[in-house]
C-alpha positions as CSV (number, residue, x, y, z in Angstrom):
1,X,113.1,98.0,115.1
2,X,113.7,98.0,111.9
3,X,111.4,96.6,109.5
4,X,111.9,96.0,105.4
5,X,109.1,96.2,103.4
6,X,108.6,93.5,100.8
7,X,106.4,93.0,97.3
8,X,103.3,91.0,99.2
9,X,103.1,87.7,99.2
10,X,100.1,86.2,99.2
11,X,99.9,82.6,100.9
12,X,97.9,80.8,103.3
13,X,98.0,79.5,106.9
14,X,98.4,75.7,108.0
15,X,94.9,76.1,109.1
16,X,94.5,77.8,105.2
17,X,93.3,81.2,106.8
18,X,94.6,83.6,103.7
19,X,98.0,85.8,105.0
20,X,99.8,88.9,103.0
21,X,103.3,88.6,103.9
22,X,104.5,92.5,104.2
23,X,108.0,92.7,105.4
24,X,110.9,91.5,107.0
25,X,112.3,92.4,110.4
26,X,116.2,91.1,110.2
27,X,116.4,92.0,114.0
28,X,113.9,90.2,115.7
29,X,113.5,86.6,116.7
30,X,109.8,86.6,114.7
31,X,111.0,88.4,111.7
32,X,108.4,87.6,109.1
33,X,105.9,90.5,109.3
34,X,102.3,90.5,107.8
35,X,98.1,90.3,108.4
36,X,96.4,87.2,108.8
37,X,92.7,86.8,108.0
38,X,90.9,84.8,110.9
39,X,87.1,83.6,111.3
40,X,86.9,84.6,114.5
41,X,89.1,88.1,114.8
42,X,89.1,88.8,111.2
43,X,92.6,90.9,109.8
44,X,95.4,90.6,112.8
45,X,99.0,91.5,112.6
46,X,101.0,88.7,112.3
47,X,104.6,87.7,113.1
48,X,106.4,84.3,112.5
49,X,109.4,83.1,113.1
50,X,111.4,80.9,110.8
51,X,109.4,77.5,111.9
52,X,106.4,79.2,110.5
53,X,105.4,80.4,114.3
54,X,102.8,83.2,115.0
55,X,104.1,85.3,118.1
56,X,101.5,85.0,120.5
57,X,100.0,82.8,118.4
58,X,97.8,80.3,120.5
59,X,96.0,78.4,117.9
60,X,98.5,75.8,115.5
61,X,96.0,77.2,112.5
62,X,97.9,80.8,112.3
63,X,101.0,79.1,111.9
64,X,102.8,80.1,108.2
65,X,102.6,76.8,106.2
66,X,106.0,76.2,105.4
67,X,105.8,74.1,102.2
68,X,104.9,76.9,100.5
69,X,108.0,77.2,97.8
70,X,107.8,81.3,98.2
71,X,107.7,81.2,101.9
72,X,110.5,78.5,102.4
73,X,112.6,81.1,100.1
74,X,111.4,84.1,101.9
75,X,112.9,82.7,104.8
76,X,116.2,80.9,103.3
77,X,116.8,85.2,102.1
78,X,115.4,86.7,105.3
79,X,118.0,84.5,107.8
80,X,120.9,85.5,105.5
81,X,120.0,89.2,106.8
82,X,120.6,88.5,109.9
């Protein structure tokens, strides 16, 4: 897998749990890679797809919130990589 690391971007979950986008996977299905701050777990890995999905996510709070001007372009550049 092969993974592109990015400048962070810092943003914050539809449940507004703070997230550090890292990097960019062009390969995978859930290509948005990155650490999400939870109350409950504290730091976890994170991966989204381009909806804003965490995979393996269970909770709608640790989806990206996609309104968020940076993340809707992080994903317009990230699918043309694909």
């Amino acid at each position: 897998m092969v993974i592109l690391n990015i400048e962070p971007i810092i943003t914050k979950s539809s449940g507004g749990w703070p997230v550090k986008i890292t990097g960019i996977a062009p390969c995978e299905s859930d290509f948005i890679i990155g650490i999400i701050d939870t109350p409950a777990m504290g730091s976890i890995n994170g991966r989204w797809n381009d909806v804003g999905l965490r995979s393996g996510g269970n909770m709608p709070d640790d989806s990206l919130d996609i309104t968020d001007p940076e993340i809707m372009n992080l994903i317009h550049i990230a699918s043309k990589l694909k």
